[in-house]
VMD Tcl script that builds the backbone (N, CA, C; Angstrom):
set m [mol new atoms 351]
animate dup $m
set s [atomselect $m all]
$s set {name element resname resid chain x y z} {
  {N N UNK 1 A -5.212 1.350 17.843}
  {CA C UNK 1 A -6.270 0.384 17.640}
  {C C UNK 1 A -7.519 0.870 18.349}
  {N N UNK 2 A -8.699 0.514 17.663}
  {CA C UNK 2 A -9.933 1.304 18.518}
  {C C UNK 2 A -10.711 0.186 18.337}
  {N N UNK 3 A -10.734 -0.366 19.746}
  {CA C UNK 3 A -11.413 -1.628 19.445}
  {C C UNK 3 A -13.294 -1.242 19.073}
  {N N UNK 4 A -13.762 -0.401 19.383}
  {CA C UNK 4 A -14.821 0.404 19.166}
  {C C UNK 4 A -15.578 -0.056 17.697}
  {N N UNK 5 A -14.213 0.591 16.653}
  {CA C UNK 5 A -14.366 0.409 15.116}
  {C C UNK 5 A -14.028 -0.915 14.359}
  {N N UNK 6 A -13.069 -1.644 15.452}
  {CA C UNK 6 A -12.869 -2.709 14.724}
  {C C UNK 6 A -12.618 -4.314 15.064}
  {N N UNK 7 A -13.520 -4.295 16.609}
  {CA C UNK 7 A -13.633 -5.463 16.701}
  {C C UNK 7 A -14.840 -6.303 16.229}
  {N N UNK 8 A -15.579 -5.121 15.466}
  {CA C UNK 8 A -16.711 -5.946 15.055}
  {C C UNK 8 A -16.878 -5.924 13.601}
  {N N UNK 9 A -17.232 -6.918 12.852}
  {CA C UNK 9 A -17.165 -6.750 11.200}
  {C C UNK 9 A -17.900 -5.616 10.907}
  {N N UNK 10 A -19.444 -6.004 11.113}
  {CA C UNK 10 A -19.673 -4.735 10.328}
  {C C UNK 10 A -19.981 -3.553 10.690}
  {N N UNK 11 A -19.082 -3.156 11.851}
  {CA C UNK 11 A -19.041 -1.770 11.970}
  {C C UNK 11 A -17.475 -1.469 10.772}
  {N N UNK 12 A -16.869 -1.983 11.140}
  {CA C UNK 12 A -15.768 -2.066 10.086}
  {C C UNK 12 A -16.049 -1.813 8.300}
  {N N UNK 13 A -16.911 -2.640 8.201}
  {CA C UNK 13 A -17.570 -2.465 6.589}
  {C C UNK 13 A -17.826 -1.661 6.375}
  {N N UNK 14 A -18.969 -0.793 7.337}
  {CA C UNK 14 A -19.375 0.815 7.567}
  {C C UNK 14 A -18.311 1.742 7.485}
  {N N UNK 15 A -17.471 1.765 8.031}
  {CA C UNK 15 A -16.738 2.526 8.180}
  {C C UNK 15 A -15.494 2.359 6.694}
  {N N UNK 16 A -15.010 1.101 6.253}
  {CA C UNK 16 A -14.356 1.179 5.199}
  {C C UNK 16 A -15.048 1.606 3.715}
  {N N UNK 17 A -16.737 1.281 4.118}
  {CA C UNK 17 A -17.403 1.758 2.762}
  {C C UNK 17 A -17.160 3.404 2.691}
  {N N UNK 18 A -17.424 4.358 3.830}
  {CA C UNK 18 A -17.410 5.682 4.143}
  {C C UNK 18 A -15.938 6.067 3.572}
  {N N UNK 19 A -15.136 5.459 4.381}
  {CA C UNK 19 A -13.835 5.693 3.682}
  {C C UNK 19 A -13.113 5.643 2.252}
  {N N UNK 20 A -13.369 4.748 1.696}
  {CA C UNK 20 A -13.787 4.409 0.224}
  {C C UNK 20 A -14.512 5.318 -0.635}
  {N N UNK 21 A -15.534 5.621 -0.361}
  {CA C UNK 21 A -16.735 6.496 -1.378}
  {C C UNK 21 A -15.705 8.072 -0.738}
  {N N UNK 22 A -15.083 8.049 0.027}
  {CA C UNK 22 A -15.006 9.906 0.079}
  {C C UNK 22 A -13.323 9.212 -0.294}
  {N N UNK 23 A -12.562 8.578 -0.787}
  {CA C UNK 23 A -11.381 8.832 -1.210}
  {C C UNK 23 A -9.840 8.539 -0.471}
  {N N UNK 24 A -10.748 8.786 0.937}
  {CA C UNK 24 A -9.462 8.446 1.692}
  {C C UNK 24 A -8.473 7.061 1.795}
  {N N UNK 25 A -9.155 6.350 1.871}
  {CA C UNK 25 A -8.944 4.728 1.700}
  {C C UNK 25 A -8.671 4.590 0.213}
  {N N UNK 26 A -8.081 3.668 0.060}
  {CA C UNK 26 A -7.631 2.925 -1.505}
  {C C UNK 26 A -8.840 2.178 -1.720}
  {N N UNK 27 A -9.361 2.162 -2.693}
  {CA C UNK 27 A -10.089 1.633 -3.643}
  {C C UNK 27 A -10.073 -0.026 -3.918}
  {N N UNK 28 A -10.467 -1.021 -3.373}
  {CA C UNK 28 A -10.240 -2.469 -3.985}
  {C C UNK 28 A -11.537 -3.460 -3.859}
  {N N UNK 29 A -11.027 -4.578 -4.390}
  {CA C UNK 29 A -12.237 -5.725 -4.423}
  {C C UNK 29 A -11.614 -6.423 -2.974}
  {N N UNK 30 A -11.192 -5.912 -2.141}
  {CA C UNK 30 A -11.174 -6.715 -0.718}
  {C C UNK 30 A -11.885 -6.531 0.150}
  {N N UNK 31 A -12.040 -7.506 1.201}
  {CA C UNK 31 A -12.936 -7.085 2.428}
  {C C UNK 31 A -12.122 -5.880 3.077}
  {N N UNK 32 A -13.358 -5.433 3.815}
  {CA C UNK 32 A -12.034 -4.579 4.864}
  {C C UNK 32 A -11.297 -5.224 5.720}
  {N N UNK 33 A -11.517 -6.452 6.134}
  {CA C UNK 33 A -10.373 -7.369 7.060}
  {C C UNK 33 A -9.403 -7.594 6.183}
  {N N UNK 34 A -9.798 -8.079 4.653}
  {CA C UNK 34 A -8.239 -8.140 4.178}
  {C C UNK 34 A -7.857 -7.142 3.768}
  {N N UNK 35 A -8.121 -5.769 3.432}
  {CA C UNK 35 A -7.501 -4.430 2.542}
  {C C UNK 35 A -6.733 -4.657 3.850}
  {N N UNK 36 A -7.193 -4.281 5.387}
  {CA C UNK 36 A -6.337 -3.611 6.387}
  {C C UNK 36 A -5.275 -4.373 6.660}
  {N N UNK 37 A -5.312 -5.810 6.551}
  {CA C UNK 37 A -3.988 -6.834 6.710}
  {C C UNK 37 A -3.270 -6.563 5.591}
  {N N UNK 38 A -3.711 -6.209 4.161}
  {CA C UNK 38 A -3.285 -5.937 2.746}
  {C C UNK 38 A -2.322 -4.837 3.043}
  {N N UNK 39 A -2.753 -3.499 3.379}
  {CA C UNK 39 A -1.801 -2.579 4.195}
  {C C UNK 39 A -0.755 -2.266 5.327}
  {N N UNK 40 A -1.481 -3.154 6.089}
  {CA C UNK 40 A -0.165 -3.296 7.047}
  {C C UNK 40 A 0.598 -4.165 6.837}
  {N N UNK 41 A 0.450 -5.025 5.787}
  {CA C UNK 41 A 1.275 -6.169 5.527}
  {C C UNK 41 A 2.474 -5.333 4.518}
  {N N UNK 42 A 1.760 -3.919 3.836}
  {CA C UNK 42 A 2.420 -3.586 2.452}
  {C C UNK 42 A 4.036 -2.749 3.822}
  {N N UNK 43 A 3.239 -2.391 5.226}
  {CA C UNK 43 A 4.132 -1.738 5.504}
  {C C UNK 43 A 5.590 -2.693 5.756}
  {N N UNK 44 A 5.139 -3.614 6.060}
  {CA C UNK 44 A 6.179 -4.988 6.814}
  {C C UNK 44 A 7.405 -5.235 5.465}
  {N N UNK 45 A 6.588 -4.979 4.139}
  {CA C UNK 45 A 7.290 -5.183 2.857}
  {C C UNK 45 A 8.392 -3.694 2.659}
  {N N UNK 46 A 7.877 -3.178 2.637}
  {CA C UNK 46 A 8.072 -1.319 2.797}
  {C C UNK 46 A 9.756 -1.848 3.862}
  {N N UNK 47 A 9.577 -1.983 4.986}
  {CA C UNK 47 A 10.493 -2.274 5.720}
  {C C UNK 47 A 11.418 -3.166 5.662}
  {N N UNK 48 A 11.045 -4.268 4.913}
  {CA C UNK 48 A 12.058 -5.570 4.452}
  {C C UNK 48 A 13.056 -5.047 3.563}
  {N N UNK 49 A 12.184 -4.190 2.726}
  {CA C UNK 49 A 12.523 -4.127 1.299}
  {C C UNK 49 A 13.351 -2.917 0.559}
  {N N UNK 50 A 13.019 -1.642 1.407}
  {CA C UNK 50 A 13.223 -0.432 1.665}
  {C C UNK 50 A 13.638 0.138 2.626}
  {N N UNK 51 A 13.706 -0.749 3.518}
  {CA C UNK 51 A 13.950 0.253 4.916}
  {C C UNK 51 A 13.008 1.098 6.080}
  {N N UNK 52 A 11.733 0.803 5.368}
  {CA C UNK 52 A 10.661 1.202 5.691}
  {C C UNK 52 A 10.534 2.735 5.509}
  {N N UNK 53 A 11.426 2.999 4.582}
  {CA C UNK 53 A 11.186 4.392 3.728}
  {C C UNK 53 A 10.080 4.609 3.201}
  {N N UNK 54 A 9.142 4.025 2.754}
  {CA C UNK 54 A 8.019 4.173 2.038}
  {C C UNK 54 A 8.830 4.675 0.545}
  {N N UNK 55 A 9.542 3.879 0.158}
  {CA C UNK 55 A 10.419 3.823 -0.997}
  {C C UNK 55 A 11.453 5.132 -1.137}
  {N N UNK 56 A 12.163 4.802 -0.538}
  {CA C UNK 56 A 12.805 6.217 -0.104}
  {C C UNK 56 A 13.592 6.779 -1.299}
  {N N UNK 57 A 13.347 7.714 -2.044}
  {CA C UNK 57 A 13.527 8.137 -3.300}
  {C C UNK 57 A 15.121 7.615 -3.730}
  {N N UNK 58 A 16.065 7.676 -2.405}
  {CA C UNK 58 A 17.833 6.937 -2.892}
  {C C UNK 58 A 17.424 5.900 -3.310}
  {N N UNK 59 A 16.920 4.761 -2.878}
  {CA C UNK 59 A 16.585 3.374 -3.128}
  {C C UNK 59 A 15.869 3.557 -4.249}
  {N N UNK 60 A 14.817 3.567 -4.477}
  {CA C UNK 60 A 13.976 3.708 -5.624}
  {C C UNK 60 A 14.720 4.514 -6.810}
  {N N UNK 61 A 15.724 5.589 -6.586}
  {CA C UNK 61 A 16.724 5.813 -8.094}
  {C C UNK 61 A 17.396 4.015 -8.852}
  {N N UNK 62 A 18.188 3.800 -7.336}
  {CA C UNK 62 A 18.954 2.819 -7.630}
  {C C UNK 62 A 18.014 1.217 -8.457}
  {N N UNK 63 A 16.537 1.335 -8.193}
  {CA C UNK 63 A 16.064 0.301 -8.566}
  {C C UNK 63 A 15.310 1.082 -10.021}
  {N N UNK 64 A 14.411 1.474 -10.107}
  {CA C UNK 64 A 13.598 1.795 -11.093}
  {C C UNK 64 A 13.672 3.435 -11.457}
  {N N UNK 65 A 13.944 4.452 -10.397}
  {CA C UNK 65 A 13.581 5.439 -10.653}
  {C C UNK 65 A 12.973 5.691 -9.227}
  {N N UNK 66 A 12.364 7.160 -9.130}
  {CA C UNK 66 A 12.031 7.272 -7.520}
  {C C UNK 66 A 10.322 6.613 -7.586}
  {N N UNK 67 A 10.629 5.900 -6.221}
  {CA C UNK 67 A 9.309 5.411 -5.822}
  {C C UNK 67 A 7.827 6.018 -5.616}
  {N N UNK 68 A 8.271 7.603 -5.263}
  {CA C UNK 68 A 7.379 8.819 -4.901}
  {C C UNK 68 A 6.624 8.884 -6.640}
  {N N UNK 69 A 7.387 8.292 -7.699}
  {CA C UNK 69 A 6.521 8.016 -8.544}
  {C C UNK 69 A 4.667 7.141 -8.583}
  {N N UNK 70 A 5.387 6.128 -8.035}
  {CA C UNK 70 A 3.866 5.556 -7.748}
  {C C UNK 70 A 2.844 6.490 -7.594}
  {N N UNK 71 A 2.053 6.305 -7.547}
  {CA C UNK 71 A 0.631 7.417 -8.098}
  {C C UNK 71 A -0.258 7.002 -6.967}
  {N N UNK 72 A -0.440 8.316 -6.130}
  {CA C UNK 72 A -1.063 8.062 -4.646}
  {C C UNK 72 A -2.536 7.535 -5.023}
  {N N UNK 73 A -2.850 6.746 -4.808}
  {CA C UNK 73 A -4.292 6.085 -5.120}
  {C C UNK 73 A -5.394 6.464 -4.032}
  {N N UNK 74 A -5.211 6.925 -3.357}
  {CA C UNK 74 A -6.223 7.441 -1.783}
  {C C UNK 74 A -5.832 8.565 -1.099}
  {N N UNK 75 A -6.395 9.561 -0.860}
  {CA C UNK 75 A -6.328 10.686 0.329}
  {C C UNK 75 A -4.900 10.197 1.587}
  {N N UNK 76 A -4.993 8.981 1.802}
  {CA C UNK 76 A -4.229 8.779 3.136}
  {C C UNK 76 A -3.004 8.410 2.597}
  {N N UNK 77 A -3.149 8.235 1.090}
  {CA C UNK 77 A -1.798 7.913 0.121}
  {C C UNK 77 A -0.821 9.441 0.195}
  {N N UNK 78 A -1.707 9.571 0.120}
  {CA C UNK 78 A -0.702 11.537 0.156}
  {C C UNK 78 A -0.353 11.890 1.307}
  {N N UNK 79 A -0.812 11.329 2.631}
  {CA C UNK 79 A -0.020 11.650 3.665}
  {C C UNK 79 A 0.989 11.826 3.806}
  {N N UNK 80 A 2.149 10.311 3.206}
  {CA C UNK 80 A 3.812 10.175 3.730}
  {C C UNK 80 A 3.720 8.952 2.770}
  {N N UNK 81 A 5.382 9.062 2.385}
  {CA C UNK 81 A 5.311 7.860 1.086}
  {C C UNK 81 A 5.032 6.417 1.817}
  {N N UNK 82 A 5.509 6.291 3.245}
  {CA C UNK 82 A 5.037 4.905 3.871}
  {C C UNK 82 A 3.656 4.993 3.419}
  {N N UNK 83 A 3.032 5.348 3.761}
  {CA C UNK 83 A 1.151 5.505 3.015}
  {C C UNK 83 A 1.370 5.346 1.862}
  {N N UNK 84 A 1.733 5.709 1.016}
  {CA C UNK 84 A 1.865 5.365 -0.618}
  {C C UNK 84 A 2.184 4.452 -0.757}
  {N N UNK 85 A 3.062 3.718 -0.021}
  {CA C UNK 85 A 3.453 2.326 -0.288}
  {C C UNK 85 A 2.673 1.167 -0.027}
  {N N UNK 86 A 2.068 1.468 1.164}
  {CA C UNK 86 A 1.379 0.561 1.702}
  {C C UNK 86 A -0.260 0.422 0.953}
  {N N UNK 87 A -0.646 1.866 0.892}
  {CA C UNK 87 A -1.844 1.849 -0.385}
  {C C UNK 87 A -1.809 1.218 -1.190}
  {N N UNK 88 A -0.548 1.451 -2.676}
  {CA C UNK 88 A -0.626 0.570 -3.352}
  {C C UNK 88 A -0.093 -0.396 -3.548}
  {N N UNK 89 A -0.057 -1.264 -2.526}
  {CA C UNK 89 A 0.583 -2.373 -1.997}
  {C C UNK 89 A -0.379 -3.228 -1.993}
  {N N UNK 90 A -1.999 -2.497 -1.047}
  {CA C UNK 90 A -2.880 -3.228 -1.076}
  {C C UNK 90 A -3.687 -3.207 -2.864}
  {N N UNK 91 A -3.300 -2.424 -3.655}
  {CA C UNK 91 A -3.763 -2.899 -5.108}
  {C C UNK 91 A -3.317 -3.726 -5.786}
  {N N UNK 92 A -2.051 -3.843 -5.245}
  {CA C UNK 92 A -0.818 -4.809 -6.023}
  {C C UNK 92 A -1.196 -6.201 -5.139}
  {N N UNK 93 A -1.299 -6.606 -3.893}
  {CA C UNK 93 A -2.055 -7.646 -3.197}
  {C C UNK 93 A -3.668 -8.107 -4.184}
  {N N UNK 94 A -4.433 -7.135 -4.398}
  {CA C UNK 94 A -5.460 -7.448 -5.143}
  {C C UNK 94 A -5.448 -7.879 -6.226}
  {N N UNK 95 A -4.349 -7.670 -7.353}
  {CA C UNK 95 A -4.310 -8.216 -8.751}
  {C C UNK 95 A -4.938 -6.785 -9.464}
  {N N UNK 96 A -5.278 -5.838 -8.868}
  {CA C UNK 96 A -5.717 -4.977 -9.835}
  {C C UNK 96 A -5.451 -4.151 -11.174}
  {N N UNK 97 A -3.896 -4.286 -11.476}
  {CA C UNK 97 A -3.253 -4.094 -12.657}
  {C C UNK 97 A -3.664 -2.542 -12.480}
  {N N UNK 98 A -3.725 -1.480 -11.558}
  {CA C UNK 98 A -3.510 -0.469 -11.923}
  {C C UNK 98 A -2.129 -0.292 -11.864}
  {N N UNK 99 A -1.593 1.338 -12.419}
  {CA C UNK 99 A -0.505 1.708 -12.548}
  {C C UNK 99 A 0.570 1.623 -11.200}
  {N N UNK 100 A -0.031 2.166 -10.306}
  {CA C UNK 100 A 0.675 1.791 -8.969}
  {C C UNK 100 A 0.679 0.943 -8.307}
  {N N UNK 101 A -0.356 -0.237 -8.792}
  {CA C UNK 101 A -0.303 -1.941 -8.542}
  {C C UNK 101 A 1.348 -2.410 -9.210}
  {N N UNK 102 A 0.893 -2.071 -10.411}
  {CA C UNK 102 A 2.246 -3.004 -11.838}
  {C C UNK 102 A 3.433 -1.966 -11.059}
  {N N UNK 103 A 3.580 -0.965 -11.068}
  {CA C UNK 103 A 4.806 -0.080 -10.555}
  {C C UNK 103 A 4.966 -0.403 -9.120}
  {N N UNK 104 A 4.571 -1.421 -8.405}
  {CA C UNK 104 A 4.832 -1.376 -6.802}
  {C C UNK 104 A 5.248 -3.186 -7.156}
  {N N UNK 105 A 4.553 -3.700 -8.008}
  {CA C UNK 105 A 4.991 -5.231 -8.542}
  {C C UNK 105 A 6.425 -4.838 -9.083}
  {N N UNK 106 A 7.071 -4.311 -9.925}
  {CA C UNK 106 A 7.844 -4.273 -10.505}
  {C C UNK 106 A 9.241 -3.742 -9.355}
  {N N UNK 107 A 8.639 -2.931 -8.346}
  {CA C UNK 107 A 9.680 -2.257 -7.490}
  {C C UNK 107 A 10.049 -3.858 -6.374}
  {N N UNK 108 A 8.907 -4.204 -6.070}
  {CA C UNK 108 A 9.107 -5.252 -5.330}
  {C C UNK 108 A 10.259 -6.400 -6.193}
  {N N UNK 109 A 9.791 -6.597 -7.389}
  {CA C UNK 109 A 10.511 -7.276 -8.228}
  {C C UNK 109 A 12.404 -7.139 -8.509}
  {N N UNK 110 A 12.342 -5.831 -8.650}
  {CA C UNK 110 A 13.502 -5.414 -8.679}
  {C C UNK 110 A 14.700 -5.400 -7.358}
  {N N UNK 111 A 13.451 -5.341 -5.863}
  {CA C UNK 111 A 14.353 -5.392 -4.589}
  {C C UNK 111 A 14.430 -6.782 -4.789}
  {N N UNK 112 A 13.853 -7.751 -5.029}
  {CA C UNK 112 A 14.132 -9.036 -4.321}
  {C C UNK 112 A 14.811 -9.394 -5.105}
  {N N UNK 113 A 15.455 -8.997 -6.846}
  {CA C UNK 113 A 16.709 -9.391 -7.328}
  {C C UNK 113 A 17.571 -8.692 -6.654}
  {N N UNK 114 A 17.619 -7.707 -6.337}
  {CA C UNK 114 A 18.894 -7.456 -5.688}
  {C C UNK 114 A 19.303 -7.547 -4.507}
  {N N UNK 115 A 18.141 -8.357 -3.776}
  {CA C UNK 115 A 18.804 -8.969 -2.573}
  {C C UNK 115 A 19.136 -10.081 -2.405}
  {N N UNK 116 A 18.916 -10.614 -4.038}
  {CA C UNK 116 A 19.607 -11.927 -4.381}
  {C C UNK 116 A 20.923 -11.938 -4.634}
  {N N UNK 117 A 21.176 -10.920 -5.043}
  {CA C UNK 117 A 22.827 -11.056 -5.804}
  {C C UNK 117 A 23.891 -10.780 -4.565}
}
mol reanalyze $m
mol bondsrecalc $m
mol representation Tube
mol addrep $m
C-alpha cells in the first residue's frame, strides 16, 4: 500500500488514467476506487472459487475448459493467471460483455453450481 498514491482521490485518478492509456491496467467505465475494490475483490472470488489459482488450468478443465483461456485484457493481466483473473473480474463486475467479462461470468457460474451439488 503506498499511502502516497492512494490516499488521495485524485492523485489516484492520475495515476489510474496513466495506467489505463499505456495498457497496463484493465480498461473500464469505473472509478479507480471501484476498478481497485473490483480487483481485489476478483482476487477474494479467485480464492473462494478456485483456490486462488487464478483459475488453475485442473479446475478450469473440470468446469469449462482451461481458465488461462480468458483473454488477458491489461499488461498486469499477463503477469500470473491470479492477475488474469482478477482483471477480468473487474470487466465482468462492470457489465462490459467483453469476451473475458462473459467467459469469467460463465466460469463463476459454473463454480457456484458445483459447489451446490
Amino acid at each position: 500500500y503506498n499511502s502516497d498514491w492512494w490516499s488521495k482521490s485524485d492523485a489516484m485518478q492520475g495515476i489510474m488514467d496513466r495506467t489505463r492509456a499505456s495498457g497496463w491496467s484493465v480498461s473500464s467505465p469505473l472509478s479507480p476506487e471501484e476498478q481497485v475494490v473490483a480487483h481485489e475483490f476478483g482476487h477474494l472470488v479467485d480464492q473462494y472459487y478456485f483456490g486462488g489459482k487464478g483459475g488453475d488450468p485442473q479446475i478450469g478443465d473440470r468446469l469449462l475448459g482451461p481458465m488461462t483461456q480468458i483473454p488477458a485484457v491489461s499488461g498486469y493481466a499477463q503477469s500470473s493467471s491470479m492477475e488474469r483473473f482478477a482483471e477480468a473480474f473487474v470487466q465482468s463486475y462492470a457489465g462490459m460483455g467483453t469476451d473475458a467479462a462473459l467467459q469469467m461470468d460463465a466460469a463463476i457460474a459454473a463454480a457456484r453450481e458445483r459447489r451446490a451439488r
